[in-house]
Structure formats: C-alpha cells, structure tokens
C-alpha positions as CSV (number, residue, x, y, z in Angstrom):
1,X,-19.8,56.0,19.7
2,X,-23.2,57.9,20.6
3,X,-24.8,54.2,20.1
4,X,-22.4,52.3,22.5
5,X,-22.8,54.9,24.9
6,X,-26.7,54.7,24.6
7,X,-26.2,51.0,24.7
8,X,-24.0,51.0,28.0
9,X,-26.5,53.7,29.8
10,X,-29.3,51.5,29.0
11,X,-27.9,48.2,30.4
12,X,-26.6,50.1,33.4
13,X,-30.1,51.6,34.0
14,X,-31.6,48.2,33.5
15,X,-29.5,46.7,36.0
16,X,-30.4,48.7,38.9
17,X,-33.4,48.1,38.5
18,X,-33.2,44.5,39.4
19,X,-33.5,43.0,42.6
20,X,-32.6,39.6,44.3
21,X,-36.0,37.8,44.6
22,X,-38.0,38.1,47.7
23,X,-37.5,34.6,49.9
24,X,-40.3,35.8,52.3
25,X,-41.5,38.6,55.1
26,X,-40.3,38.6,58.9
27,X,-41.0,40.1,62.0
28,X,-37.8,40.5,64.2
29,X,-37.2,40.1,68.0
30,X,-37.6,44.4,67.8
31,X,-41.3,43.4,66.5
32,X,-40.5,45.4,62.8
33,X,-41.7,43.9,59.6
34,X,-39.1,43.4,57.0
35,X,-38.6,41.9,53.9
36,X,-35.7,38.8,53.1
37,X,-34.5,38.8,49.7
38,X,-32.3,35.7,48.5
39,X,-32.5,31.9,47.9
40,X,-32.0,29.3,50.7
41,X,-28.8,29.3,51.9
42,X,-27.8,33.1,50.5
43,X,-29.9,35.5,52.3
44,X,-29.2,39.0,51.7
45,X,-29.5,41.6,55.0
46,X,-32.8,43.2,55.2
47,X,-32.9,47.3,54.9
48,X,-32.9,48.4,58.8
49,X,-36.3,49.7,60.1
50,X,-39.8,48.5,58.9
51,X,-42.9,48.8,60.3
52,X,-43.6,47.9,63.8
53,X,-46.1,44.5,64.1
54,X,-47.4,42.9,67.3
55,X,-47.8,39.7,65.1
56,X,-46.8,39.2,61.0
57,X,-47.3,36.0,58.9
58,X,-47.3,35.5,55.2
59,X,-48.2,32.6,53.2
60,X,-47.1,34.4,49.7
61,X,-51.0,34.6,49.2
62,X,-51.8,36.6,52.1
63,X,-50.3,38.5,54.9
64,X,-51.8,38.9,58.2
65,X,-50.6,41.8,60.5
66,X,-51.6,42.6,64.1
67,X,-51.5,46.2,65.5
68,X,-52.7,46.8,69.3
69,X,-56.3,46.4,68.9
70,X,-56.7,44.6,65.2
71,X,-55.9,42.4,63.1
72,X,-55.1,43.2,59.1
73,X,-55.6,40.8,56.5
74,X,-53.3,41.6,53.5
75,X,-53.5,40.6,50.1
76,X,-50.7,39.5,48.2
77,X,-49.6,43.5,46.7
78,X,-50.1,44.1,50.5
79,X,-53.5,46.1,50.2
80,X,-55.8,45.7,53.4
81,X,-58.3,43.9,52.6
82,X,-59.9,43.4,56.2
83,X,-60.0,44.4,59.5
84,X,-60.7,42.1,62.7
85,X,-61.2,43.4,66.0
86,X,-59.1,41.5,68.2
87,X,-57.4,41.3,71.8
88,X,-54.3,43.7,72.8
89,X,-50.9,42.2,72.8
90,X,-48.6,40.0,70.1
91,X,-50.4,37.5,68.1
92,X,-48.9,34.1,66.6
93,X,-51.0,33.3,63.1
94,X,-51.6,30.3,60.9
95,X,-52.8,29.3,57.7
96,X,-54.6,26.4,55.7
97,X,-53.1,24.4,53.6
98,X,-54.5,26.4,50.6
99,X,-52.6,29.4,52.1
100,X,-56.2,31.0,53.4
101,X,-55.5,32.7,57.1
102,X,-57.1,30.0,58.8
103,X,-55.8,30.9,63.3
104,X,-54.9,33.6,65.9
105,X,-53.4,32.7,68.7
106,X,-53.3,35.6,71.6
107,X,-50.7,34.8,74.6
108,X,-51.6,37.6,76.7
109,X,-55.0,36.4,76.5
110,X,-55.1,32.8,75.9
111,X,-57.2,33.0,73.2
112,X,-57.5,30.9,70.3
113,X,-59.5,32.4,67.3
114,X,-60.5,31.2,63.6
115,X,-60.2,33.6,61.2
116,X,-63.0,32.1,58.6
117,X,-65.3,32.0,60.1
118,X,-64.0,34.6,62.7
119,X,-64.8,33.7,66.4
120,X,-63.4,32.3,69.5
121,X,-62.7,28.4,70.0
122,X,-62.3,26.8,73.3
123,X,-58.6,25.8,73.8
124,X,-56.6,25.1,76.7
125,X,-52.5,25.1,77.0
126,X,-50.5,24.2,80.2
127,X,-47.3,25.4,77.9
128,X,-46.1,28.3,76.4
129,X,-47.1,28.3,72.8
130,X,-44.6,29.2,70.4
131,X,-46.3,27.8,67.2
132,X,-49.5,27.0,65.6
133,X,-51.3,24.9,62.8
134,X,-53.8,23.4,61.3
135,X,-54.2,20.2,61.5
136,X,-56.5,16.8,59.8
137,X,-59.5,18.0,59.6
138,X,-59.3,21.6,60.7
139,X,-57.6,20.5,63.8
140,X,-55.3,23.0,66.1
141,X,-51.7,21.6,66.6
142,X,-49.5,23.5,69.0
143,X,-45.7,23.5,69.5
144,X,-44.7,20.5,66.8
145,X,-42.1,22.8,64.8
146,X,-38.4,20.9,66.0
147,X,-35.6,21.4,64.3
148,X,-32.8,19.0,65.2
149,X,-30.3,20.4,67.2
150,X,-32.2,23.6,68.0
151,X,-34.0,24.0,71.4
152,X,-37.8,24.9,71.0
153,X,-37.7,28.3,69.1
154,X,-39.4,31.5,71.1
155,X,-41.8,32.0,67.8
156,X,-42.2,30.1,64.8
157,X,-44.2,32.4,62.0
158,X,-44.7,31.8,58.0
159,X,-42.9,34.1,55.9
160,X,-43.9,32.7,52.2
161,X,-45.8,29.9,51.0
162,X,-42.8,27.1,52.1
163,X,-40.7,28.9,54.4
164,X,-40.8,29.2,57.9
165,X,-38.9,32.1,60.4
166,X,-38.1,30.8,64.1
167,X,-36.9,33.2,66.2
168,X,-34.8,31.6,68.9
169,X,-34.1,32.2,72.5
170,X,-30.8,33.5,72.2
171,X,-31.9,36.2,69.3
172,X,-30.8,34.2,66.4
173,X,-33.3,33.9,63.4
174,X,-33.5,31.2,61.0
175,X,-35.3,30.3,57.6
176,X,-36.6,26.8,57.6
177,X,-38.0,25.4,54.5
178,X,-40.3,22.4,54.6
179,X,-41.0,19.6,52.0
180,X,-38.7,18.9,49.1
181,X,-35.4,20.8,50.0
182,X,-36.2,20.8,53.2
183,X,-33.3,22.6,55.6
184,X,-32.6,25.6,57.7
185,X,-30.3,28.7,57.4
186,X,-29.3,31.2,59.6
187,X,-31.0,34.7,58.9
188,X,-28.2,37.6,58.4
189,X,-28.3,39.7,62.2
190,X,-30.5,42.4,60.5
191,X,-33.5,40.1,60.3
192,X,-33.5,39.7,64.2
C-alpha cells in the first residue's frame, strides 16, 4: 500500500511539473510581453500581465526588447546580453535568415537601423510600416506580410524561429506560420 501510494504521489508530482511547449513570445496591443504555449491550431491563453515592451521579437535564438531609450538583445535563456542606445518610442525588429537580429525600425522617428553592425541607414517610406525584413542580399523589405483575407495587419513581429504574430486593426492577434505547414490561427483574447 505505502508503495502505491509513493508511486501515485510521484506520478502526480511529475505531472505538474509539465508544461504545454512554448509556440513562441508576443507583445500585445497593451504593449506586455507574454509567452504562447501550444501547437498550431491549439494555443493555450497566456498568464495575464507580463512585462511592458515598446517593441519585442524573438527568433527562438534571440530576443530583442525595446524599453524607452534602449534596445535589449536577449539570448535564448533570456539573459541580456547587450544594450543599444536607441530612439524613444515603439520599435518593429527583424532578423536574418540565420536568426541573428539583423533591423530596427523606429516609427516615431523614421529611422531605420542595423543591428550588426549597429548604425543608421538611409530609408525613406511614404507608408505606414507595419513590417520588416531582410531581404537578397541584406536588402530591407517593408510591408510584404499578406495574409489572404486579412486587411494589412497594424504590426507584424517574430515570436519563434517559424512563427509570426500580426496584430490586427480590430485587436485580434494571430499566429502565422511560414514554410511547410504554413497557416494562421487566431491567438486566444489574452494574447491581445
């Protein structure tokens, strides 16, 4: 009796100590960071609160966070592993293909920065940018993240190495996956 007791304990505390895996990290429309746990299609509702970011994006190798006057580049435990002086106001990020931070975009600004090296390059934009990349050849592509039968999202920002979080007009957020499997979920309302 003592053992199946033991036995039951032990499978009980082993089993709340597991948790759903982590699909990726967000920043809502209330500008707090927070984590999405799940698989496409079966995203579970983030814990409420989270730390409050101008900018967040994540390529699962690194994490880069703005505050008001800086920009924090985060390694994959989520240690800081440098600090950028950078422009006041929200930030949209990119990264390289290789999941490096690669570009800052600054809308309060107008400012387009690198990241490696880090300084400013000379870029012009008679729309509101809701998305960047990198293109061929280090190139800067702006704004060419549709989604059929969605109107141009209000952000579009990398939460893990193959998903993508668009925060729409209307407050909705969903998880786009590019590549194989490619498709898009709605994000539960906590995630907004």
């Amino acid at each position: 009796m003592k053992r199946t007791l033991f036995l039951l304990g032990s499978l009980a505390f082993a089993q709340s100590s597991l948790e759903p895996p982590l699909a990726g990290i967000v920043r809502g429309a209330d500008n707090r960071i927070r984590r999405i746990h799940g698989v496409a299609g079966n995203f579970l509702a983030p814990r409420p609160g989270g730390e409050e970011a101008l900018g967040f994006a994540s390529s699962g190798r690194f994490a880069l966070r703005k505050t008001d006057g800086e920009i924090l580049v985060l390694d994959a435990g989520g240690s800081v592993t440098r600090r950028l002086r950078a422009p006041g106001g929200p930030a949209l990020f990119a990264f390289d293909a290789a999941g490096e931070p690669a570009l800052a975009w600054f809308p309060d600004s107008r400012e387009m920065w690198r990241l490696a090296p880090f300084e400013r390059v000379a870029f012009e934009s008679g729309v509101p940018v809701f998305s960047i990349a990198v293109g061929e050849g280090g190139s800067i592509r702006v704004n060419d993240f549709a989604i059929e039968g969605y109107a141009a999202p209000a952000r579009v920002q990398q939460m893990s190495e193959r998903l993508f979080h668009l925060l729409l007009d209307d407050g909705r957020s969903l998880c786009v996956r590019t590549g194989a499997g490619a498709g898009a979920w709605e994000l539960p309302e906590a995630a907004r």
